[in-house]
PDB file with one MODEL, atoms N, CA, C and O in Angstrom:
MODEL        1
ATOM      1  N   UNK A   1      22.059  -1.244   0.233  1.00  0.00           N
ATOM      2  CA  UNK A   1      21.609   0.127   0.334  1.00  0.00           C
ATOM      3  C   UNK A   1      20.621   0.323   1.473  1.00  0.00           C
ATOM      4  O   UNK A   1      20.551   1.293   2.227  1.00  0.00           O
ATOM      5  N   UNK A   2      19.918  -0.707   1.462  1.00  0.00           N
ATOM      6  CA  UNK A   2      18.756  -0.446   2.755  1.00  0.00           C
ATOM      7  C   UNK A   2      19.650  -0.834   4.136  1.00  0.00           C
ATOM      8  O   UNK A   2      19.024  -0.591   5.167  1.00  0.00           O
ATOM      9  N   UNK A   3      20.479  -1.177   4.262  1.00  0.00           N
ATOM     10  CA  UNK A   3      21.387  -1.367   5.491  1.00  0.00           C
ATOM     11  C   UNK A   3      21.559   0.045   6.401  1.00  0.00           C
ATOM     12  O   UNK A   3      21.977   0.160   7.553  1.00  0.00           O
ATOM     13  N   UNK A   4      21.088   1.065   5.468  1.00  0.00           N
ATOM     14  CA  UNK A   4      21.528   2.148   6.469  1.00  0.00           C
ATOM     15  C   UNK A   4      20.285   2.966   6.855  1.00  0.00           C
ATOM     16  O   UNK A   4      20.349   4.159   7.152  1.00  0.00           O
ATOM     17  N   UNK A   5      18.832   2.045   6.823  1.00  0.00           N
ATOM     18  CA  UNK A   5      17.759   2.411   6.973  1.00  0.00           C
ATOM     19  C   UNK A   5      17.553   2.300   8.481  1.00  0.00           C
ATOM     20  O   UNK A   5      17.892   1.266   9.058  1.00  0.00           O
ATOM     21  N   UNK A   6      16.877   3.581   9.309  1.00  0.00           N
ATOM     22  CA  UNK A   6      16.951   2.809  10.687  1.00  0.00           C
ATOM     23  C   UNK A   6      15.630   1.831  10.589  1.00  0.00           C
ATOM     24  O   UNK A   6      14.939   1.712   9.577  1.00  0.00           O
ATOM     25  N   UNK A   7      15.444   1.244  11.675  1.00  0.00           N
ATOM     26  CA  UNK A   7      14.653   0.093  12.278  1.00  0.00           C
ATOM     27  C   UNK A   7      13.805  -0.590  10.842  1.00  0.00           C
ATOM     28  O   UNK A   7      12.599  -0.695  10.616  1.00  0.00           O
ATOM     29  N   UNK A   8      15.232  -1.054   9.878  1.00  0.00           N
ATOM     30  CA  UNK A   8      14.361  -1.632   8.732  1.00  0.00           C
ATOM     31  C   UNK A   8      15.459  -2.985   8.947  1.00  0.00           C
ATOM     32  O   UNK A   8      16.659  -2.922   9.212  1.00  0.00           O
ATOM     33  N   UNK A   9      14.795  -3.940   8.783  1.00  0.00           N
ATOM     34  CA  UNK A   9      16.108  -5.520   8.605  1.00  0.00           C
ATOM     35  C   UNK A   9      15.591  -5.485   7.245  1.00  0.00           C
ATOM     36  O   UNK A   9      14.709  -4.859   6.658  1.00  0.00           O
ATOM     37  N   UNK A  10      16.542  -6.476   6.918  1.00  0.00           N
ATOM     38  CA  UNK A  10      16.234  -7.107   5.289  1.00  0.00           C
ATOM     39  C   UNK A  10      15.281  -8.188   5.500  1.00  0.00           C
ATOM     40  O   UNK A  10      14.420  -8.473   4.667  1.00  0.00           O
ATOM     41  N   UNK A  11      15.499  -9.062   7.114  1.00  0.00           N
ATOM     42  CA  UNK A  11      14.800 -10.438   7.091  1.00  0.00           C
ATOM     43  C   UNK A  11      13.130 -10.277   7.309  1.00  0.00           C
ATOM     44  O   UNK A  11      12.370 -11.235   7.451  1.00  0.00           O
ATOM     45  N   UNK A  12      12.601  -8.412   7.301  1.00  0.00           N
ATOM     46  CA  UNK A  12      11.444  -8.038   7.775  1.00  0.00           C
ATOM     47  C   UNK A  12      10.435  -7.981   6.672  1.00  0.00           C
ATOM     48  O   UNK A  12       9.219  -8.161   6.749  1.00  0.00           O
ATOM     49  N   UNK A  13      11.346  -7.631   5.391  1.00  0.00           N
ATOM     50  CA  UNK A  13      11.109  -6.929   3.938  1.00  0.00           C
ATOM     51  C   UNK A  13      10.609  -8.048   3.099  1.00  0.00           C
ATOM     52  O   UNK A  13      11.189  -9.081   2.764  1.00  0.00           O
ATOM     53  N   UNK A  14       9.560  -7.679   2.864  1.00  0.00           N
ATOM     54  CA  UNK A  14       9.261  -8.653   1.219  1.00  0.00           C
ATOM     55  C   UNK A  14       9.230  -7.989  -0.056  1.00  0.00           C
ATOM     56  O   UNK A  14       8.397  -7.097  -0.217  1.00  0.00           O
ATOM     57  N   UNK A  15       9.914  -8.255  -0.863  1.00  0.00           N
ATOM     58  CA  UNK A  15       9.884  -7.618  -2.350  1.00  0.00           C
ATOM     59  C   UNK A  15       8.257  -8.028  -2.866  1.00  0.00           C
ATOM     60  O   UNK A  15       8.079  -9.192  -2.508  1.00  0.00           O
ATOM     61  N   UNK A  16       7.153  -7.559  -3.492  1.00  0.00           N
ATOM     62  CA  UNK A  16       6.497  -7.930  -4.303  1.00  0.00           C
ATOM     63  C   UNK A  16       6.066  -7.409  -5.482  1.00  0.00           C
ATOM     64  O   UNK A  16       4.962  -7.673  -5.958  1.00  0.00           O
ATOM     65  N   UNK A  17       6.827  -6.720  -5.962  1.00  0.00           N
ATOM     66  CA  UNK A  17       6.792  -5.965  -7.697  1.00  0.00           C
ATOM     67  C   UNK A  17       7.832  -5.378  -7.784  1.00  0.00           C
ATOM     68  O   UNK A  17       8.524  -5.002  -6.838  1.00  0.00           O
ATOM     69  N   UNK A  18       8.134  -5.187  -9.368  1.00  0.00           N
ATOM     70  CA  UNK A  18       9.518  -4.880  -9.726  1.00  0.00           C
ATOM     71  C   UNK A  18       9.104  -4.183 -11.234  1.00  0.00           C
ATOM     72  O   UNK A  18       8.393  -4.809 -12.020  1.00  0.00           O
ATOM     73  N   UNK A  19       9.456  -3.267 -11.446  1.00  0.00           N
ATOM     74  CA  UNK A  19       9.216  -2.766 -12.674  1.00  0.00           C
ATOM     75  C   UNK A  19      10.373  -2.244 -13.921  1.00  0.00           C
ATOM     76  O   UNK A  19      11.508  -1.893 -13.596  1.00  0.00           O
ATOM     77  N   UNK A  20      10.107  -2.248 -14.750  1.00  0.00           N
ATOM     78  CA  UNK A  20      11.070  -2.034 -15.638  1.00  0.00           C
ATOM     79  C   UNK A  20      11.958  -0.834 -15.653  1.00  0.00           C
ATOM     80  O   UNK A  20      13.033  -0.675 -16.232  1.00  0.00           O
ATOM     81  N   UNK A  21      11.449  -0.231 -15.085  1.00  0.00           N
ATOM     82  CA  UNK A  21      11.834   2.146 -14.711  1.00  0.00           C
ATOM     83  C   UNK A  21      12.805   1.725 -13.046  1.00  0.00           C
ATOM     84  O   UNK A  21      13.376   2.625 -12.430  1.00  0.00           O
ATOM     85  N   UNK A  22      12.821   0.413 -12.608  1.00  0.00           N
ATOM     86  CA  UNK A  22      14.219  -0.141 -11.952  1.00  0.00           C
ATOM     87  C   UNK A  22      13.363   0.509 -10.194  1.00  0.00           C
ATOM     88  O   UNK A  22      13.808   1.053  -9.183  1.00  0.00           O
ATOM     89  N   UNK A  23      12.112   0.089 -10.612  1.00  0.00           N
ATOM     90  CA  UNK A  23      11.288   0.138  -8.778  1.00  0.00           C
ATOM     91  C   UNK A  23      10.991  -0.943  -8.091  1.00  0.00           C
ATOM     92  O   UNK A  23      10.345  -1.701  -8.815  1.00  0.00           O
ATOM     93  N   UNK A  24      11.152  -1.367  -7.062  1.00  0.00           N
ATOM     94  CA  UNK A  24      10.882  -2.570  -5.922  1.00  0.00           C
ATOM     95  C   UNK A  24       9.816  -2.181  -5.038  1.00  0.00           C
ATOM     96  O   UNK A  24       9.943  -1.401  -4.095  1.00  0.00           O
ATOM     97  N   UNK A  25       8.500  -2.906  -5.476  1.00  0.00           N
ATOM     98  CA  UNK A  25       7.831  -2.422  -3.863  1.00  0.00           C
ATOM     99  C   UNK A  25       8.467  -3.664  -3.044  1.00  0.00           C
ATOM    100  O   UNK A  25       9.078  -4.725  -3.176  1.00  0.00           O
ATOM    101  N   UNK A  26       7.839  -2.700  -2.021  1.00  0.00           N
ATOM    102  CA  UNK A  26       8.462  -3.784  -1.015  1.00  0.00           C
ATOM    103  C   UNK A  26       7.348  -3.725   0.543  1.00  0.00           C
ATOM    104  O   UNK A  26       6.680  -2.690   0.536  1.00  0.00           O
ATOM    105  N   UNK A  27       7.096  -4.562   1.697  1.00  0.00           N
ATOM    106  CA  UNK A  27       6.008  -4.412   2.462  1.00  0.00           C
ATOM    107  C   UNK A  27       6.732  -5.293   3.492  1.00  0.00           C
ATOM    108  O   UNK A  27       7.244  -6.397   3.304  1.00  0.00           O
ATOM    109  N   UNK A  28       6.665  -4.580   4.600  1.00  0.00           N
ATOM    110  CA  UNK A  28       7.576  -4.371   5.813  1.00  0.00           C
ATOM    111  C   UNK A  28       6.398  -5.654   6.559  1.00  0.00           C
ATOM    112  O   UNK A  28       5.282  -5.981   6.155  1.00  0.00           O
ATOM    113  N   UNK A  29       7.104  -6.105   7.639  1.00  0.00           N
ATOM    114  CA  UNK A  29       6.120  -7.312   8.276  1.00  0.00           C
ATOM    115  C   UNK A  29       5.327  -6.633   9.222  1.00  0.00           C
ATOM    116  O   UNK A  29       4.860  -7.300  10.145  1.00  0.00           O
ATOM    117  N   UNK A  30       5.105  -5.500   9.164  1.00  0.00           N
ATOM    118  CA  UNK A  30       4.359  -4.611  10.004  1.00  0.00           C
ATOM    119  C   UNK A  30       3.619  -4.054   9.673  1.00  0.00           C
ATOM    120  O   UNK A  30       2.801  -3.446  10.363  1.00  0.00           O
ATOM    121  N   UNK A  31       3.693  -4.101   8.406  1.00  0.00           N
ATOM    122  CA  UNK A  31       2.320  -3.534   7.302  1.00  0.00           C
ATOM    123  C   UNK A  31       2.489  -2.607   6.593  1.00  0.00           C
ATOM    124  O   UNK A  31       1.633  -1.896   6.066  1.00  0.00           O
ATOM    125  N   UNK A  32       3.661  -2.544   6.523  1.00  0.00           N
ATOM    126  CA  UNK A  32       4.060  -0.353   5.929  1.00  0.00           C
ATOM    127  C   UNK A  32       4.666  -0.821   4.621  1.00  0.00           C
ATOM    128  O   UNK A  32       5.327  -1.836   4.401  1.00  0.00           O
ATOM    129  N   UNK A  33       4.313   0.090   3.853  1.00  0.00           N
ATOM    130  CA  UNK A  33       4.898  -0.349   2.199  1.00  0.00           C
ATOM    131  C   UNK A  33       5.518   0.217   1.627  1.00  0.00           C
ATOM    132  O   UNK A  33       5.270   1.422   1.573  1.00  0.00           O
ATOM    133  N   UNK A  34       6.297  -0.143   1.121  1.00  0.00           N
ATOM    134  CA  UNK A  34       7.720   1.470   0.734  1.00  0.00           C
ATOM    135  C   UNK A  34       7.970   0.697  -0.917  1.00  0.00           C
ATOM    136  O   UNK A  34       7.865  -0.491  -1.222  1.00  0.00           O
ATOM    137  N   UNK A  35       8.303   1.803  -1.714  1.00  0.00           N
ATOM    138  CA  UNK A  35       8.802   1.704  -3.121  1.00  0.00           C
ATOM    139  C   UNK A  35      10.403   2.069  -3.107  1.00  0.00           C
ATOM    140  O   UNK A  35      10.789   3.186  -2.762  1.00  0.00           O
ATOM    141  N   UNK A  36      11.428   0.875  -3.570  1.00  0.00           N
ATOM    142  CA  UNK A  36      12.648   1.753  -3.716  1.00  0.00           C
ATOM    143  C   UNK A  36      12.822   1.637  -4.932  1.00  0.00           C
ATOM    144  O   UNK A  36      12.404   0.664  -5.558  1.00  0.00           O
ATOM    145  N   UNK A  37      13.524   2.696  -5.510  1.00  0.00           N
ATOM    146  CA  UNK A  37      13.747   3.174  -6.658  1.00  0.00           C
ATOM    147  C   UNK A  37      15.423   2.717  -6.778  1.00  0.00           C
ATOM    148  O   UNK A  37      16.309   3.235  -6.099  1.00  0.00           O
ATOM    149  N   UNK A  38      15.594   1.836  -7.603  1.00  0.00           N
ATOM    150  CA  UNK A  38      17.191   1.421  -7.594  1.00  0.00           C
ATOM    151  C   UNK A  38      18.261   2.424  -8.590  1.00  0.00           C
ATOM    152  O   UNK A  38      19.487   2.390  -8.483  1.00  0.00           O
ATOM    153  N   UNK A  39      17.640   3.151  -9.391  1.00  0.00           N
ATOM    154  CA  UNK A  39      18.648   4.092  -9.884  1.00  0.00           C
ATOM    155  C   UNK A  39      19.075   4.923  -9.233  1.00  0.00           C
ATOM    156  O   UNK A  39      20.237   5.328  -9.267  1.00  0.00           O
ATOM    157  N   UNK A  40      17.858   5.463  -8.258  1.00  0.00           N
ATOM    158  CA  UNK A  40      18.429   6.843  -7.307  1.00  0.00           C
ATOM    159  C   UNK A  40      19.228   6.405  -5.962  1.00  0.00           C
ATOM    160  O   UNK A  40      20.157   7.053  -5.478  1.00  0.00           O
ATOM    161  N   UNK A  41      18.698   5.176  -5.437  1.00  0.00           N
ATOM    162  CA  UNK A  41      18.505   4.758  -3.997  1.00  0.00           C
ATOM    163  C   UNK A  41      17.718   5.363  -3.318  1.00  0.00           C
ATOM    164  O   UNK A  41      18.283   5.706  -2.279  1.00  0.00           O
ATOM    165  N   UNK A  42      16.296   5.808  -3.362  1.00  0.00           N
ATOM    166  CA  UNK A  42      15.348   6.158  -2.945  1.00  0.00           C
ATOM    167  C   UNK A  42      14.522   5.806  -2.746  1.00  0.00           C
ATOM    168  O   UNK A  42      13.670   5.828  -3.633  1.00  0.00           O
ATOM    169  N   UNK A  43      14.163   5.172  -1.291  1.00  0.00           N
ATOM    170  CA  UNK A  43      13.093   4.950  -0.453  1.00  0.00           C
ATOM    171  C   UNK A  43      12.079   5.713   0.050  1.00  0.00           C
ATOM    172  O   UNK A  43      12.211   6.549   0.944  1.00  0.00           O
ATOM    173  N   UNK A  44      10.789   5.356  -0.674  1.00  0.00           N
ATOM    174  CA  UNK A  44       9.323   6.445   0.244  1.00  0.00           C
ATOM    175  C   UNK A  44       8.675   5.661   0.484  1.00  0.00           C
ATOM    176  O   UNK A  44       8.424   4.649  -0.171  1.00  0.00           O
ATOM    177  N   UNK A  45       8.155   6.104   1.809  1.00  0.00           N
ATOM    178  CA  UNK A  45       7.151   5.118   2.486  1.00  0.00           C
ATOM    179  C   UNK A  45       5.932   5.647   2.059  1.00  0.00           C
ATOM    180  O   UNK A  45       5.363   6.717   2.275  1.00  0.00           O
ATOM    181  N   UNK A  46       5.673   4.700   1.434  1.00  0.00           N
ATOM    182  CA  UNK A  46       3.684   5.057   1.113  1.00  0.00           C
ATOM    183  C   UNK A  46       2.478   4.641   2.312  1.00  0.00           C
ATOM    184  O   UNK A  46       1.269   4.690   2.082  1.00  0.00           O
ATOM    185  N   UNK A  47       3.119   4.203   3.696  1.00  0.00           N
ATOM    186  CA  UNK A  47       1.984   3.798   4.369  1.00  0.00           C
ATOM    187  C   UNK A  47       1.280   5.063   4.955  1.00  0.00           C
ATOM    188  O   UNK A  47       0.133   4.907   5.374  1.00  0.00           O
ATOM    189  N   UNK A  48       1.727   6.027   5.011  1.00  0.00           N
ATOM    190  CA  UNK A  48       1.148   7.144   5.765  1.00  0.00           C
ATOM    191  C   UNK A  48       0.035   7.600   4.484  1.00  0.00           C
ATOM    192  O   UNK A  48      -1.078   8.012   4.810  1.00  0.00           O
ATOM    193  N   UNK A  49       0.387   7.505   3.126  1.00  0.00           N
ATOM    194  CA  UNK A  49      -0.813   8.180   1.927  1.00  0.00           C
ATOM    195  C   UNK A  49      -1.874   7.582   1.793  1.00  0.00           C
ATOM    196  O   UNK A  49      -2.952   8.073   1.458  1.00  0.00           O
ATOM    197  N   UNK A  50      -1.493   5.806   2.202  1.00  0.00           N
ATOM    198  CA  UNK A  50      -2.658   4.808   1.691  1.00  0.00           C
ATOM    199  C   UNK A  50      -3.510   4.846   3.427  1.00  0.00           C
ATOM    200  O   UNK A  50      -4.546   4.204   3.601  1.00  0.00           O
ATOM    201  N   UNK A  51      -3.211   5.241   3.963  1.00  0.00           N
ATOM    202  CA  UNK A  51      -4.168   5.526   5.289  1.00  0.00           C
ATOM    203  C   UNK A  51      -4.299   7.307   5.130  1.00  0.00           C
ATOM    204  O   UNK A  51      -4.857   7.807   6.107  1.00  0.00           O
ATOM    205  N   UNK A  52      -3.981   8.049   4.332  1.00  0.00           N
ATOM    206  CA  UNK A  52      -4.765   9.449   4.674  1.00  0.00           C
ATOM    207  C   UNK A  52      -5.636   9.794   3.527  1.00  0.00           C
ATOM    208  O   UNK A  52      -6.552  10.609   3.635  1.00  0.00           O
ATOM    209  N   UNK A  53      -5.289   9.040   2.191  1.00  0.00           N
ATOM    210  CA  UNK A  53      -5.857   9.502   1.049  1.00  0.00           C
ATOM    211  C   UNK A  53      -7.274   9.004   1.091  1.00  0.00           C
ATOM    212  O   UNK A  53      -7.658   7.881   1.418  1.00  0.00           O
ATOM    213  N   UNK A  54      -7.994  10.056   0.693  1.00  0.00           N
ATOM    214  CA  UNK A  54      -9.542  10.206   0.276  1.00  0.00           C
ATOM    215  C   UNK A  54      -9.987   8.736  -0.447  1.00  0.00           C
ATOM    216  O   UNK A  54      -9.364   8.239  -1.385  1.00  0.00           O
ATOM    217  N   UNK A  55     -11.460   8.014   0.320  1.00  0.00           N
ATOM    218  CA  UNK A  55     -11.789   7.168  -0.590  1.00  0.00           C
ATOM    219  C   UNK A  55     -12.541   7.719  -2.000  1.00  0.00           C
ATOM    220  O   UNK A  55     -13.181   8.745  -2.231  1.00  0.00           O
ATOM    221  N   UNK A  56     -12.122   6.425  -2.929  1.00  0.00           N
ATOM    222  CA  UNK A  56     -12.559   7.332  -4.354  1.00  0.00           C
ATOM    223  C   UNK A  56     -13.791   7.281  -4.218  1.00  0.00           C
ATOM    224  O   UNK A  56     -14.525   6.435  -3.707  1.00  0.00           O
ATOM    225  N   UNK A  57     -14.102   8.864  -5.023  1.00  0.00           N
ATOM    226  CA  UNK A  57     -15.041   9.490  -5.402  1.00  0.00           C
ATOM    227  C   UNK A  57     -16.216   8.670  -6.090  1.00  0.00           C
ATOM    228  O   UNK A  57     -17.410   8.959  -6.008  1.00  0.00           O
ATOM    229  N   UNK A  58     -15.533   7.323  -6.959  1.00  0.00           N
ATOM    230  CA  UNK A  58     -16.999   6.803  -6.847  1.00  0.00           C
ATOM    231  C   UNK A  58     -16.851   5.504  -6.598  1.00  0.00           C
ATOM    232  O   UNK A  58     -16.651   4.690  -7.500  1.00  0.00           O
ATOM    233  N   UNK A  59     -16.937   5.183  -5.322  1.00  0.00           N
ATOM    234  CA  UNK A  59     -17.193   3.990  -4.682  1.00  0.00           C
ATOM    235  C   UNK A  59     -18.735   3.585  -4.694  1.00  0.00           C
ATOM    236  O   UNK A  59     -19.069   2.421  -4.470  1.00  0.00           O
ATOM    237  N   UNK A  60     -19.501   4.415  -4.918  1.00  0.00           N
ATOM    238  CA  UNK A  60     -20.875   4.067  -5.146  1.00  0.00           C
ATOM    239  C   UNK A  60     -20.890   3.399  -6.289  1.00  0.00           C
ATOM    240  O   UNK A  60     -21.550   2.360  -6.270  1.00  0.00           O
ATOM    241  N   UNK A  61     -20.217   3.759  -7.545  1.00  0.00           N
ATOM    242  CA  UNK A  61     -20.332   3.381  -8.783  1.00  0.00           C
ATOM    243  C   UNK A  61     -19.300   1.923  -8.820  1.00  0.00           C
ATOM    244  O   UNK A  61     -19.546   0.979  -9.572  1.00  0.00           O
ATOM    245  N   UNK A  62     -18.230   1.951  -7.949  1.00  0.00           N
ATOM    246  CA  UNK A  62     -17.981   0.517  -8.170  1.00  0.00           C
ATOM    247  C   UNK A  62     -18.359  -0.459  -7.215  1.00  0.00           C
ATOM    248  O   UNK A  62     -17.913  -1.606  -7.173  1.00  0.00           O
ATOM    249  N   UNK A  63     -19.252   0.069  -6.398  1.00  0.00           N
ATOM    250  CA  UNK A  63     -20.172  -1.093  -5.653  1.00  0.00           C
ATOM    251  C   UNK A  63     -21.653  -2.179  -6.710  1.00  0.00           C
ATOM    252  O   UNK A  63     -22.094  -3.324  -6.615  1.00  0.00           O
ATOM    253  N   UNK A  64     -22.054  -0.507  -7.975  1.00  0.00           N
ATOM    254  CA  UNK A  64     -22.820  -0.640  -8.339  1.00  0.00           C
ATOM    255  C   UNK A  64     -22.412  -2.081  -9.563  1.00  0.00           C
ATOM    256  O   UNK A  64     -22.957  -3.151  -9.832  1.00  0.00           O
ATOM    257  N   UNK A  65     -21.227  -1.389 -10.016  1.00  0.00           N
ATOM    258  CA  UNK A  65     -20.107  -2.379 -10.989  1.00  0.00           C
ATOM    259  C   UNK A  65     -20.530  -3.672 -10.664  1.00  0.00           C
ATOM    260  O   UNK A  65     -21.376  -4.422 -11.152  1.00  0.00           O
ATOM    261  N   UNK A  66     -19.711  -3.766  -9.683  1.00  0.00           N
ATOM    262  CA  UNK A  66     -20.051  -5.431  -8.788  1.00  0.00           C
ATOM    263  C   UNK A  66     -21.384  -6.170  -8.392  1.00  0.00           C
ATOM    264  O   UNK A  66     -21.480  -7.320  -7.965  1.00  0.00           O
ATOM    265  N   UNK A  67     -22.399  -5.255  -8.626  1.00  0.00           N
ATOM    266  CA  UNK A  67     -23.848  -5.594  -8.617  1.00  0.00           C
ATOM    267  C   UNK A  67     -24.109  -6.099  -6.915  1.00  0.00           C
ATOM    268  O   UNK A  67     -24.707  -6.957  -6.266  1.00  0.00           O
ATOM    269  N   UNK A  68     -23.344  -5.093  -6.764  1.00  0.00           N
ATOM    270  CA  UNK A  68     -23.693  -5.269  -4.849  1.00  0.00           C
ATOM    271  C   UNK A  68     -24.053  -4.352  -3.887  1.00  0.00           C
ATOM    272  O   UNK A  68     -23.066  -3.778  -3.428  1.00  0.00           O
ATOM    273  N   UNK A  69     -25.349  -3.920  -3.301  1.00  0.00           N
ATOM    274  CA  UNK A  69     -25.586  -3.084  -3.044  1.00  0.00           C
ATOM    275  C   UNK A  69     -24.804  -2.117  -1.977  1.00  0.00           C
ATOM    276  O   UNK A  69     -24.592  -2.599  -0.865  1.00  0.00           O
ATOM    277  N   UNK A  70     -24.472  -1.111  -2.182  1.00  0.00           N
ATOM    278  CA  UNK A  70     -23.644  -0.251  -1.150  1.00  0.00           C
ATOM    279  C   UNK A  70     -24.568  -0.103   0.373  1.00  0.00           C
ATOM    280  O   UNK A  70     -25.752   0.112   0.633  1.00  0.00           O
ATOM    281  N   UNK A  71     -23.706  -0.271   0.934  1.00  0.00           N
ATOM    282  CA  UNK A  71     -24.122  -0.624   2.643  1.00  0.00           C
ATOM    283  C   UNK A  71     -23.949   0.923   3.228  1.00  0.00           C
ATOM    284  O   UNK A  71     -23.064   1.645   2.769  1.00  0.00           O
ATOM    285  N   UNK A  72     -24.629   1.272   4.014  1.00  0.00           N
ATOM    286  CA  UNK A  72     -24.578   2.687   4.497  1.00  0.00           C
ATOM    287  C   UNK A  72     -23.602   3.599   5.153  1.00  0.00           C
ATOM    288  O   UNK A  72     -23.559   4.827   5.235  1.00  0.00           O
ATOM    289  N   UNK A  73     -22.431   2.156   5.828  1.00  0.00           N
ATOM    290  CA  UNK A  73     -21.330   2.569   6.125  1.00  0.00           C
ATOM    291  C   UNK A  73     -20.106   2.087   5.310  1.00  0.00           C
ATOM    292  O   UNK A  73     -19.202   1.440   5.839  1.00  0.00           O
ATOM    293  N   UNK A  74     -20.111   2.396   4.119  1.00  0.00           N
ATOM    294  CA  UNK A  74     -19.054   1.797   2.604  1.00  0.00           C
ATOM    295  C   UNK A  74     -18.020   2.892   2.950  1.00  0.00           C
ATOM    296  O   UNK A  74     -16.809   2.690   2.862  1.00  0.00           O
ATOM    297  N   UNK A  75     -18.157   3.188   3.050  1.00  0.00           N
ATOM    298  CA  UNK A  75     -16.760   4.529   3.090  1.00  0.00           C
ATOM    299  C   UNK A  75     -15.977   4.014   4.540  1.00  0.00           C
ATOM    300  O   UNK A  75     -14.800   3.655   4.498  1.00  0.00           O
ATOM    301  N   UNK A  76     -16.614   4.018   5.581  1.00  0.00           N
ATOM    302  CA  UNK A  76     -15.883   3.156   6.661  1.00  0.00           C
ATOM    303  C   UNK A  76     -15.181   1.955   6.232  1.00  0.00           C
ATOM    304  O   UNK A  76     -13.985   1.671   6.291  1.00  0.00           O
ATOM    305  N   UNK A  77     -16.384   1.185   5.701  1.00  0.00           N
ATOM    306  CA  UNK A  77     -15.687  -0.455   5.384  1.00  0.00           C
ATOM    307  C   UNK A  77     -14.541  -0.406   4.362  1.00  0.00           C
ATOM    308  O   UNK A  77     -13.639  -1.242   4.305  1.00  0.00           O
ATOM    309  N   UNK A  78     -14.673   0.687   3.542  1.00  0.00           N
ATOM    310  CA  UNK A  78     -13.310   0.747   2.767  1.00  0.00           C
ATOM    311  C   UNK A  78     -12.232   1.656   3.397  1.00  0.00           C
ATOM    312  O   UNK A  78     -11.145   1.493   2.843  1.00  0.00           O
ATOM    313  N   UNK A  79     -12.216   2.564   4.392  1.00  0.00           N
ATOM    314  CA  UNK A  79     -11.043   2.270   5.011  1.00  0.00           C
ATOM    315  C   UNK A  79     -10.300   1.635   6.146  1.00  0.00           C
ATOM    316  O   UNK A  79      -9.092   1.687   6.377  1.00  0.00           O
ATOM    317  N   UNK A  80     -11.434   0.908   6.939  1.00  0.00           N
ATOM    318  CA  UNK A  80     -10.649   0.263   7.498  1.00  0.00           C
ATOM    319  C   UNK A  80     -10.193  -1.242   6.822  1.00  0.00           C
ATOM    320  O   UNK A  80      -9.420  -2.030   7.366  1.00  0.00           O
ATOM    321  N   UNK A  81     -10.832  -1.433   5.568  1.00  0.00           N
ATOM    322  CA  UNK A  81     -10.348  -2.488   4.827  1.00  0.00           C
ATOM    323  C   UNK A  81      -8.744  -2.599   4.628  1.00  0.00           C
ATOM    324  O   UNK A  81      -7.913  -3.473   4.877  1.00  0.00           O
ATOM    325  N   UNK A  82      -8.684  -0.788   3.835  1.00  0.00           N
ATOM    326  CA  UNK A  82      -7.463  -0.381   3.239  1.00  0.00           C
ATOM    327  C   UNK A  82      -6.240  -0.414   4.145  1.00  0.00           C
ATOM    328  O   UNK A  82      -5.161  -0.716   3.636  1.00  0.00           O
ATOM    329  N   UNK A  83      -6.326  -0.073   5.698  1.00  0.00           N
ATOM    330  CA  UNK A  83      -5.472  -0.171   6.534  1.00  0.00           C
ATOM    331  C   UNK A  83      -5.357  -1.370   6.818  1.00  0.00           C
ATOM    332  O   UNK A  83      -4.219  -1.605   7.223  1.00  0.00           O
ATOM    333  N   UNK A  84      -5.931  -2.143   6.798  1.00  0.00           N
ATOM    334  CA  UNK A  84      -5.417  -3.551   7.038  1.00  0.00           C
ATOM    335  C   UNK A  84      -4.608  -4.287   6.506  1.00  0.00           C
ATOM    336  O   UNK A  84      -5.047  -4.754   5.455  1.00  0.00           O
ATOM    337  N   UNK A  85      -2.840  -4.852   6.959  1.00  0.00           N
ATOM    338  CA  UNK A  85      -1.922  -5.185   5.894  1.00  0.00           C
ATOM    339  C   UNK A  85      -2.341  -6.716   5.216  1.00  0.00           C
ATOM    340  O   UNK A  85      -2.820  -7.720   5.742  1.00  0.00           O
ATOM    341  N   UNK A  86      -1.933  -6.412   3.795  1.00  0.00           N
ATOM    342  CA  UNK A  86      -2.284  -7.758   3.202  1.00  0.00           C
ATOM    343  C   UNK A  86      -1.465  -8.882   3.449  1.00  0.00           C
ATOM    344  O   UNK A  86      -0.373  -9.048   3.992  1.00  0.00           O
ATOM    345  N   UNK A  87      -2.242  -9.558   2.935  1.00  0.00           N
ATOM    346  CA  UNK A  87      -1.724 -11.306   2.754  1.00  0.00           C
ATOM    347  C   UNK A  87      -0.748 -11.689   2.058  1.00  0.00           C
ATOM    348  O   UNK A  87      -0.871 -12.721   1.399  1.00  0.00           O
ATOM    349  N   UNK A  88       0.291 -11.057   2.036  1.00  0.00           N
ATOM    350  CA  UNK A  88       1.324 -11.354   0.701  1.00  0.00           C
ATOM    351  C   UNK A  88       1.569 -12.532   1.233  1.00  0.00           C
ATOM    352  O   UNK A  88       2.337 -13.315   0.673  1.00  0.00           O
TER     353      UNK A  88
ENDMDL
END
């Protein structure tokens, strides 16, 4: 099904979750992360939401959680954390 994706290979793709409601994430070697949905055949790329969406509202409170004091630029450090692709 993903064969007719443009500029996607299969040999680029890593599967890393699978859920019972029949979803695959999956995370491109370029850093972009897409969910396909195997009942519909529906692919959405989530890399454009996880780089525009708002950091949460209380990042103060889970800095506080962790018993680590929040640094003055925390809202920076958590998004350029967030854009950075992981280590799968």
């Amino acid at each position: 099904m993903l064969a007719n994706v443009p500029e996607l290979n299969a040999d680029e793709l890593s599967a890393f979750g699978y859920s019972s409601l029949g979803t695959v994430n999956l995370w491109h070697i370029a850093g972009r992360h897409f969910t396909f949905s195997l009942d519909v055949a529906l692919l959405m790329d989530l890399t454009s939401r996880t780089r525009t969406d708002p950091p949460p509202n209380d990042l103060e409170e889970i800095y506080r959680a962790a018993g680590v004091d929040m640094p003055h630029n925390a809202v920076e450090l958590f998004l350029e954390a967030r854009s950075t692709p992981e280590d799968i």
